[in-house]
Phi, psi and omega in degrees: 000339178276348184324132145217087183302158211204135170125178184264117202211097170269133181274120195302149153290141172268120165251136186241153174293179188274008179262336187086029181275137140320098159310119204261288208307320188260337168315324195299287222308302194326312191296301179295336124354321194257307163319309193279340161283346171136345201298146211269348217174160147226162191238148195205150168064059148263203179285312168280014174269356176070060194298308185323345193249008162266169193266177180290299182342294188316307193285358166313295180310307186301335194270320192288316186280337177290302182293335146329282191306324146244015153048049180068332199300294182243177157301139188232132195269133140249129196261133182244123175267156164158138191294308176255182175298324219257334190273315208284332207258329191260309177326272256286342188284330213269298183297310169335281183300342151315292191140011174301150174287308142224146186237153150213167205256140161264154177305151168311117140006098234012021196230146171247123140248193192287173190259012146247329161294328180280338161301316172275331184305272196340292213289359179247350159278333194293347165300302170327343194230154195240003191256164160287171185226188196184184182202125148297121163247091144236109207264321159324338187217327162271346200103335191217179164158166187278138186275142189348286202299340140256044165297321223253014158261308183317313174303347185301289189265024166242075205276356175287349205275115180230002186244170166167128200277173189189160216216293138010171183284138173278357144303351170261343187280329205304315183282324168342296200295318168292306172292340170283000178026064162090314194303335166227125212264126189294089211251134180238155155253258172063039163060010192092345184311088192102001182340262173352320189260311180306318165301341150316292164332342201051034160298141195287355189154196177197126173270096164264178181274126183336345191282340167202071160299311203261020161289308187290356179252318163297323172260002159284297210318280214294321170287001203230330195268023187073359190260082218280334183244017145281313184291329181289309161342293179305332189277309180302310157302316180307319198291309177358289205266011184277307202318332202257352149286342181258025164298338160185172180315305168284030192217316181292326195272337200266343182271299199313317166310325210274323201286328183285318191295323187278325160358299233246343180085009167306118170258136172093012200252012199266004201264154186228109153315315174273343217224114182257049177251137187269183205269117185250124203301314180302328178303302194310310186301307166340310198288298181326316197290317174283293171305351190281353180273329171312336188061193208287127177295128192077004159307000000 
């Protein structure tokens, strides 16, 4: 209940076989991959796991195979999706008992509701679960969120609500950060695009996609130790290719994948479920050109 994680919490890719089968073997390497690059965390069933397109089953698997593969060495995030209370409260219970460390919840599903209506959903699944918790807030990109004061009511009555994912530019992310003072800790993603300026801001980490995680790790470790102009490095390399993986969702999971497998020495990892795109020689030399100074992954 006391966890308020910090760090680089990269969210795993979903790989699939030529059957369209959950791939176990490059799923297994990403994770020790990740591990071994540094990461403070893993992250699991997000947009870039292309969770919309697994079945409950699927995201079952992903969770077992997650809390397996790591084995305690960090913590493990799961984000619970689901159009009602009733569907979010039977995940979250499922990543619980499993071994997630903490999960967070996205707004219902096709639904905007008001940023009151959205204080009781969160608060009638989050009674139900006893691990910490968290809330995806990005109203920039979903549509809806909570607005401050009932961030800082939901920390009220929850006392596990210790996260909260953003989505966003960090002038938007920023007052979050200030107005919960620590009591929750403020994680933004967007691929790293601002990395920098958000741990200033005094965001608690960033989850991104797995493809320069351990870029993105290298320059908290060196921004958390004072060492403020190794970090500013790590960014200036880093920013190139973030602008150029977060132009949308789909473009971040079907490039980012393919850019994280040659990284990574992966074969066969490249297939995408949720994303019908086909391979455009120019992204791809694009994507290479901002990543070939990164090397080898965790080099």
């Amino acid at each position: 209940m006391s966890l308020n994680p910090k760090g680089i919490y990269p969210i795993l890719y979903a790989f699939f076989n030529e059957d369209g089968s959950l791939n176990r073997p490059n799923f297994q390497r990403q994770i020790e991959a990740c591990l071994a690059a540094g990461a403070h965390g893993i992250a699991i069933l997000g947009l870039v796991t292309e969770v919309g397109s697994l079945t409950s089953e699927e995201r079952k698997t992903l969770i077992d195979w997650t809390v397996e593969a790591v084995c305690g060495h960090v913590p493990v995030a799961v984000t619970i999706a689901g159009a009602s209370v009733e569907a979010q409260i039977e995940q979250a219970l499922y990543a619980q008992d499993a071994g997630a460390s903490w999960m967070v919840f996205q707004p219902p599903f096709g639904q905007t509701p008001a940023s009151e209506e959205l204080l009781e959903f969160f608060s009638k699944v989050m009674q139900e679960v006893s691990i910490p918790v968290g809330i995806q807030n990005a109203p920039e990109y979903i549509g809806c969120g909570l607005q401050t004061p009932h961030m800082i009511e939901l920390a009220r009555r929850h006392p596990n609500f210790t996260v909260m994912k953003g989505e966003g530019p960090v002038i938007i992310v920023k007052p979050y950060v200030e107005g919960l003072k620590g009591q929750v800790s403020v994680f933004n993603g967007r691929g790293g695009v601002e990395l920098y300026d958000n741990l200033k801001a005094g965001c608690a980490g960033l989850v991104p996609a797995p493809d320069c995680a351990d870029v993105q790790i290298r320059l908290y470790n060196a921004f958390m130790a004072g060492e403020f102009e190794a970090a500013q490095a790590c960014y200036h390399a880093l920013l190139p290719y973030a602008v150029y993986s977060v132009q949308n969702i789909a473009t971040a999971v079907y490039y980012g994948k393919r850019m994280f497998a040659e990284r990574l020495g992966l074969e066969d990892a490249t297939r995408c479920r949720a994303y019908d795109l086909h391979e455009d020689p120019f992204f791809m030399e694009a994507g290479r050109t901002w990543a070939k100074h990164f090397g080898a992954y965790g080099s």
